[in-house]
C-alpha positions as CSV (number, residue, x, y, z in Angstrom):
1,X,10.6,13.4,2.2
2,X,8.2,13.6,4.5
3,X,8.7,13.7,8.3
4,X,6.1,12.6,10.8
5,X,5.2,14.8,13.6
6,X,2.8,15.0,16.5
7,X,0.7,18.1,15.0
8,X,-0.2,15.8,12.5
9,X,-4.1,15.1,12.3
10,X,-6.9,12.8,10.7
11,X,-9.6,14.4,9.8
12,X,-13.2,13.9,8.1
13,X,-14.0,16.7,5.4
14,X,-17.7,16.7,5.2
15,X,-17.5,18.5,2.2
16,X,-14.4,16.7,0.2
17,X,-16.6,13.5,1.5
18,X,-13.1,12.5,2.2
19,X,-10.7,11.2,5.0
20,X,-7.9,14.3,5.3
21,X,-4.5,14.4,7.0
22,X,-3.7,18.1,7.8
23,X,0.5,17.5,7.6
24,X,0.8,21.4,9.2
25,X,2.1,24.5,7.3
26,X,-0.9,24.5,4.7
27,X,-0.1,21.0,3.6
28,X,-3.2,18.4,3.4
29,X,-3.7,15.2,2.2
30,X,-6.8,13.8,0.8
31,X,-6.8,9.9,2.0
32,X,-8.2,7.5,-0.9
33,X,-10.0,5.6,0.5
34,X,-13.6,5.4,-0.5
35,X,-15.9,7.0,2.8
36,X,-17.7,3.4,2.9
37,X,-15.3,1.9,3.8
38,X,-14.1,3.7,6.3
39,X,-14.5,2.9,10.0
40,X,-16.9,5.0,12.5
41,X,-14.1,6.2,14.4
42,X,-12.8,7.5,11.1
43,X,-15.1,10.7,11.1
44,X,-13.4,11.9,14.8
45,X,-11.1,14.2,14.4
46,X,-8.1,12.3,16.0
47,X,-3.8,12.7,16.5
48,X,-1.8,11.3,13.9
49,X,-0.1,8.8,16.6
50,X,3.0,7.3,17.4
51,X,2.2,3.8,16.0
52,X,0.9,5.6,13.0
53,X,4.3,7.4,12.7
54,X,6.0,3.7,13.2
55,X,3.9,2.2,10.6
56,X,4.5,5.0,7.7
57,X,8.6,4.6,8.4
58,X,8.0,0.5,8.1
59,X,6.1,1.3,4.7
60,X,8.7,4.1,3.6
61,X,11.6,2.0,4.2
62,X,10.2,-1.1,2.0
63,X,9.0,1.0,-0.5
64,X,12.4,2.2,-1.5
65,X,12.7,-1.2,-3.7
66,X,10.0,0.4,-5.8
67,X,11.1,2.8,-9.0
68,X,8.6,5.8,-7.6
69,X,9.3,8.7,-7.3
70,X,9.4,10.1,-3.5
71,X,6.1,12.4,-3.3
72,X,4.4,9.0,-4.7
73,X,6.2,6.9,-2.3
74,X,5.1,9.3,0.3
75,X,1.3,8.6,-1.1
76,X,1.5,5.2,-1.0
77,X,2.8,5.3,2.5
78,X,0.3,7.5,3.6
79,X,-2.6,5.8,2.5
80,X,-1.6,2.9,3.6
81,X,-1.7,4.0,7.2
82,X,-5.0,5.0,6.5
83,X,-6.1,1.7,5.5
84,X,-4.3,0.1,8.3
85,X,-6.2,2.8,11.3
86,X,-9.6,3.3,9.8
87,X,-10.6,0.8,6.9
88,X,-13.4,-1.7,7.1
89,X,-12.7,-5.4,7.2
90,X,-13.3,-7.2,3.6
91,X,-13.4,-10.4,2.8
92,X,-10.4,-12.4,0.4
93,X,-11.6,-11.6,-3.1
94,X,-8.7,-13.7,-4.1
95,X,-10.8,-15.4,-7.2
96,X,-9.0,-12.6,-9.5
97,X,-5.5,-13.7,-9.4
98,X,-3.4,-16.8,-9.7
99,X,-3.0,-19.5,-7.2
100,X,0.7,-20.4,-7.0
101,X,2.2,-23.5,-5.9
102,X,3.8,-22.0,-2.7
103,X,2.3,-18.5,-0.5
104,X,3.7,-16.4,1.5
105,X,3.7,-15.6,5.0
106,X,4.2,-11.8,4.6
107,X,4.7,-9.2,7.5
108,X,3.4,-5.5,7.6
109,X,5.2,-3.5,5.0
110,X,6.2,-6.5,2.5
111,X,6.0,-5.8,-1.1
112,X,4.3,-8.9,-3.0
113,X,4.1,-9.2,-6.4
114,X,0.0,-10.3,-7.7
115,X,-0.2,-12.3,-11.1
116,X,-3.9,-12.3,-12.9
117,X,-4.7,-13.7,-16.3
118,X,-4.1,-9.6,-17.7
119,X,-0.7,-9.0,-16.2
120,X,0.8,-8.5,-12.9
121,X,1.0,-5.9,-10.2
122,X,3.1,-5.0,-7.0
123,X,1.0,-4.9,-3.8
124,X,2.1,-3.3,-0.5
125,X,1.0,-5.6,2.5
126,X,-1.0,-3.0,5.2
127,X,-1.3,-6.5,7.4
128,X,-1.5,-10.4,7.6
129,X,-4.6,-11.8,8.8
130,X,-3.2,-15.8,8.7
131,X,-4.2,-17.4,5.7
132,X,-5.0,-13.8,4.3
133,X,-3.7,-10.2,4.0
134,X,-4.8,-6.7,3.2
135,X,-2.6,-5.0,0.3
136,X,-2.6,-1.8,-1.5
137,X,-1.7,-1.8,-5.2
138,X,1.7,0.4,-5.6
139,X,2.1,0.2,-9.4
140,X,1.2,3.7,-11.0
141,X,-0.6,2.2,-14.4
142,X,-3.8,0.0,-13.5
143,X,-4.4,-3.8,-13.2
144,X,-7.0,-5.3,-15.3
145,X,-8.8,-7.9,-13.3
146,X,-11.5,-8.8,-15.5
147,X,-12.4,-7.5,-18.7
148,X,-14.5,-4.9,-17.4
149,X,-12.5,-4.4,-13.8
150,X,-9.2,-2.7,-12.7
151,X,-7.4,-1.5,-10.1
152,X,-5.7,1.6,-9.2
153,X,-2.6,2.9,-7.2
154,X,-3.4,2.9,-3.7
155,X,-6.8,0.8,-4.0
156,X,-7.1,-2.1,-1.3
157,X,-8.0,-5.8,-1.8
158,X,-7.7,-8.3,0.6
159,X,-5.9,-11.5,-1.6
160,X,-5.5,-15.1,0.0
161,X,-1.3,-15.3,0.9
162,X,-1.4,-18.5,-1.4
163,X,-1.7,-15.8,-4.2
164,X,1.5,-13.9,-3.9
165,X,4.8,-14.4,-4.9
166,X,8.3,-12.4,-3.6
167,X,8.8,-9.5,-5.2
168,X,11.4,-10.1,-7.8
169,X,13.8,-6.9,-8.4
170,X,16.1,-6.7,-11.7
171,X,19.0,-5.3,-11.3
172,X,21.8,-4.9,-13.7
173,X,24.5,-7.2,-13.9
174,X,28.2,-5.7,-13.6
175,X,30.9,-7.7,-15.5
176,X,34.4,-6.8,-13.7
177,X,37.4,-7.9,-15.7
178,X,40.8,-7.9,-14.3
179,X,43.7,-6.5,-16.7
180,X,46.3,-8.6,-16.3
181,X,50.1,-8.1,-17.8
């Protein structure tokens, strides 16, 4: 698993046309999150920071209730930083998935669970804006929106919290029996 540390650094690849975090020994990763979106301050090269190290260890630790595998948890984590320090605002585009009776009121790092008329996906909360909140999708296959849209690991929507439910977690039911005589 990965480790934080303060050589760390964001980066803007003018040539990957790509937001970069050099990790140290050879090791870089290649942010996804499309260059328009990104913030101005985004193409400074700048130290992977403290809060930025507090922030992948909230998303690392909630992730765990996920079944990925750790380099993709890593991923996810990463990213999600990203999109936390350097993406643009956007606006709820809440209109592709199901209103349900009661929303949330989740905190940074909250895995959420998204229905739409096509299926349903798990979404990683990057942050909480009231009525609103930024989330990353964290399920490997796609989620088809619309007949002609769909959504990938690691792409960010911002959904209405009136949209989400609690992320529901099967787990397999143990039947003890005593032996008695």
């Amino acid at each position: 698993m990965l480790k934080p540390n303060n050589s760390w650094m964001w980066y803007y690849d003018q040539q990957n046309d790509a937001l970069m975090l050099d990790l140290g020994d050879d090791m870089i990763f290649r942010v996804a999150i499309p260059t328009k979106h990104l913030i101005p301050c985004a193409f400074t090269k700048t130290v992977f920071t403290v809060d930025d190290a507090t922030t992948y260890q909230t998303f690392i630790e909630n992730l765990n209730q996920l079944d990925l595998s750790a380099p993709r948890k890593a991923e996810l984590a990463l990213n999600a930083v990203a999109a936390s320090r350097f993406h643009k605002p956007l606006m709820p585009k809440s209109w592709f998935f199901q209103e349900l009776s009661e929303g949330l009121e989740p905190e940074q790092g909250d895995v959420v669970t998204l229905l739409t008329e096509f299926g349903e996906a798990n979404y990683l909360v990057i942050e909480n804006t009231g009525c609103a909140s930024l989330c990353m999708m964290a399920n490997i296959a796609p989620l088809t929106l619309t007949v002609s849209k769909e959504m990938a690991f690691c792409e960010v929507i911002k959904v209405m919290n009136n949209r989400m439910k609690s992320l529901e977690i099967e787990q397999e039911s143990v039947v003890r029996f005593a032996l008695v005589g």
